[in-house]
DRENDO-1510 file (C-alpha; in Angstrom, 1 decimal, always signed):
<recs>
REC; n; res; u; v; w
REC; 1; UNK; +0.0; +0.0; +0.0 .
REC; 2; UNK; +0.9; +3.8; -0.7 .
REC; 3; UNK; +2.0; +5.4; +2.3 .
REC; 4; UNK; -1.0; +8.4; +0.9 .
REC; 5; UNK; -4.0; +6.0; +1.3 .
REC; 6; UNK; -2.6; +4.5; +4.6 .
REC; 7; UNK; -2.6; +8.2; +5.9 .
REC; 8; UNK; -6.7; +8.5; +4.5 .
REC; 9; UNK; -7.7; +5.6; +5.6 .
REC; 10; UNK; -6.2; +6.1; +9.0 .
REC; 11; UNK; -7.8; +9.7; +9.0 .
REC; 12; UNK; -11.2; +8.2; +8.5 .
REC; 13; UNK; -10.7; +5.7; +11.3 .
REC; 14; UNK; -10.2; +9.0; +13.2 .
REC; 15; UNK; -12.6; +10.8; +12.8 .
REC; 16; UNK; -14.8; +7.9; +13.6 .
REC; 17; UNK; -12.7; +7.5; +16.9 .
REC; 18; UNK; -13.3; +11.3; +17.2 .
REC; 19; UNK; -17.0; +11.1; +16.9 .
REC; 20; UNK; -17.1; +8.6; +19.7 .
REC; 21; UNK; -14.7; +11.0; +21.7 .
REC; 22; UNK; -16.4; +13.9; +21.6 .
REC; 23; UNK; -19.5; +11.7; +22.7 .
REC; 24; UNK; -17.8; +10.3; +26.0 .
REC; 25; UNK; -16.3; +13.4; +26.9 .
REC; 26; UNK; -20.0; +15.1; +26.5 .
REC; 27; UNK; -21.1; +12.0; +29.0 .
REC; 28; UNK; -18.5; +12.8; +31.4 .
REC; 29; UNK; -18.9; +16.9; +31.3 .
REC; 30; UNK; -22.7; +16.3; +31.7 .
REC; 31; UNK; -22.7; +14.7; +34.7 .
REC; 32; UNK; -21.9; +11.0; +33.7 .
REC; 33; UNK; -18.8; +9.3; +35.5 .
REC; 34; UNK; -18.1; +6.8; +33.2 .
REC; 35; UNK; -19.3; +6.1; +29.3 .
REC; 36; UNK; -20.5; +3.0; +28.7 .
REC; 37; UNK; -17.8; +0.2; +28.4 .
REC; 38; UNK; -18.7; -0.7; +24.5 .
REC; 39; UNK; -18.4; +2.8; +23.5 .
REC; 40; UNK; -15.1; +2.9; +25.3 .
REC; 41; UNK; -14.4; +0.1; +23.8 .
REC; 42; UNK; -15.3; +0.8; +20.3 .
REC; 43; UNK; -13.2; +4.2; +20.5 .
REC; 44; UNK; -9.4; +2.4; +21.7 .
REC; 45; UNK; -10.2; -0.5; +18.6 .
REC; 46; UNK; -10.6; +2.5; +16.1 .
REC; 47; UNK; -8.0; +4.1; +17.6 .
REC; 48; UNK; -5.8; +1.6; +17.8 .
REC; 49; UNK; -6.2; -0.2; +14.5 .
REC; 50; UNK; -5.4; +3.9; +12.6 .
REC; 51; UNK; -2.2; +3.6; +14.8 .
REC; 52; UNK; -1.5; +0.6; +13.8 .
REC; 53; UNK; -1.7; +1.2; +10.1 .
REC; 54; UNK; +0.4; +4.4; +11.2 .
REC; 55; UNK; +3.2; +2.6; +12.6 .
REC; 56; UNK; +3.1; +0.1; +9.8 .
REC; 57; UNK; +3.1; +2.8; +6.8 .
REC; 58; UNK; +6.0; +4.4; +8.8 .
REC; 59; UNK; +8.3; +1.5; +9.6 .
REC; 60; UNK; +7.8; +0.1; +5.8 .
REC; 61; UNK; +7.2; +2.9; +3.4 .
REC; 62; UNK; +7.5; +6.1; +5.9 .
REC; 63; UNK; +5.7; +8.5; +6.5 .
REC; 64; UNK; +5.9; +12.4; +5.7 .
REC; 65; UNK; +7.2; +14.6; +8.5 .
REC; 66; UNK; +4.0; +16.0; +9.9 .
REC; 67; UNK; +2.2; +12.7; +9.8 .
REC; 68; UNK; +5.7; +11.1; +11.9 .
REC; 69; UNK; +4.4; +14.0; +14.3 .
REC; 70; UNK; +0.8; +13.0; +14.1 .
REC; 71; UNK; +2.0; +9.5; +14.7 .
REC; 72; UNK; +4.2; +10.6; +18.0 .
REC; 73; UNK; +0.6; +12.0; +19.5 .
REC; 74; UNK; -1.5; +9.9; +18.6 .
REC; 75; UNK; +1.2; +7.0; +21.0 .
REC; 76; UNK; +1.1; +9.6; +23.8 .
REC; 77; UNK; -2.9; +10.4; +23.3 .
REC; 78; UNK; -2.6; +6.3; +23.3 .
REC; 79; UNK; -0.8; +5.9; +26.3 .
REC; 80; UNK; -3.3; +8.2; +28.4 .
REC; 81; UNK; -6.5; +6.6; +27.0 .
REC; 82; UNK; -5.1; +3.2; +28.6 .
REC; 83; UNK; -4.1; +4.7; +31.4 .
REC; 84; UNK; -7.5; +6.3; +31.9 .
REC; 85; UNK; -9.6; +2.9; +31.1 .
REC; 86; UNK; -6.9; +0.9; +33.4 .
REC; 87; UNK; -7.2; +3.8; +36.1 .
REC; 88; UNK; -10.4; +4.9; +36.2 .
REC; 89; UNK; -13.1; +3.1; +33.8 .
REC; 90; UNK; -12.4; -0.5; +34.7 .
REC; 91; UNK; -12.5; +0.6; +38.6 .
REC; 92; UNK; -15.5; +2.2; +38.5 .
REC; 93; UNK; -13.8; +5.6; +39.4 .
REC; 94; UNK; -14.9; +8.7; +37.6 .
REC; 95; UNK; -13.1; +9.7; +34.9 .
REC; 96; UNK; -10.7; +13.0; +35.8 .
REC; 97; UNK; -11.9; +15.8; +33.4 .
REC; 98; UNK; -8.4; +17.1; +33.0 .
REC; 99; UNK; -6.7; +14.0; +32.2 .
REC; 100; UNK; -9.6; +13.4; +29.6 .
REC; 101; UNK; -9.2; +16.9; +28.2 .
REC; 102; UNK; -5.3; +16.6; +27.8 .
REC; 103; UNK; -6.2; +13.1; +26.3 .
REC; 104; UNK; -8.3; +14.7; +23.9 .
REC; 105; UNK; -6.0; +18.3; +23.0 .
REC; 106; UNK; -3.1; +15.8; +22.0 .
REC; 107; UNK; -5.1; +13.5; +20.1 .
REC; 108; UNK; -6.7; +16.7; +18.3 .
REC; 109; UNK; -3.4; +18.4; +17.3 .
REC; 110; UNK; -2.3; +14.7; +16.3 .
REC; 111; UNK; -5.7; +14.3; +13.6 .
REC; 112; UNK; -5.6; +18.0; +12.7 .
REC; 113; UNK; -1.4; +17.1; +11.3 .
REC; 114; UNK; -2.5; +14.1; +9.6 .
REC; 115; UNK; -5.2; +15.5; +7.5 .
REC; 116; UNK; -3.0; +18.2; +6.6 .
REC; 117; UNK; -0.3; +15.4; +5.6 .
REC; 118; UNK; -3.2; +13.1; +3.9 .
REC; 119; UNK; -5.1; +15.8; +2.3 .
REC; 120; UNK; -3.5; +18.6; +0.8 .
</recs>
């Protein structure tokens, strides 16, 4: 595969991930303490499976500079959604809203430099 339809293809598993972001972190500003565990769920699989098609474009037919970038956030964004479903979520604990907003701000900057690698 081309390393420019890996990038689209991971950008569309995004923004599905994103959609189902954006809808646990409305649960969890409105009151909610946890989403529910298949939504979670869903979310780290999407999100997981673009990285994975990330790290796999990058090790084998690289990557462009600002999608590298996007691929170094998207592992840290990673790393705190685990921590937040090991931590939290599968404890029963409510989710901490600035942990889940950092988690979110790095993932966004990380999505906004892939499409401008994929896209333009």
């Amino acid at each position: 595969m081309e390393p420019l339809l890996m990038m689209r293809t991971a950008s569309i598993l995004l923004a599905i991930t994103a959609v189902a972001g954006v809808t646990m972190a409305g649960m969890r500003l409105t009151g909610t303490p946890r989403p529910p565990a298949s939504l979670a769920m869903l979310h780290g699989f999407l999100a997981g499976a673009a990285a994975t098609l990330l790290l796999y474009a990058y090790f084998t037919t690289g990557l462009p500079p600002l999608a590298s970038w996007a691929l170094l956030l998207f592992l840290i964004a990673a790393a705190g959604g685990v921590f937040m479903n090991l931590n939290y979520h599968w404890k029963q604990l409510p989710l901490p809203v600035p942990l889940m907003i950092g988690h979110a701000c790095i993932a966004v900057v990380g999505f906004i430099l892939l499409l401008v690698a994929a896209w333009r």
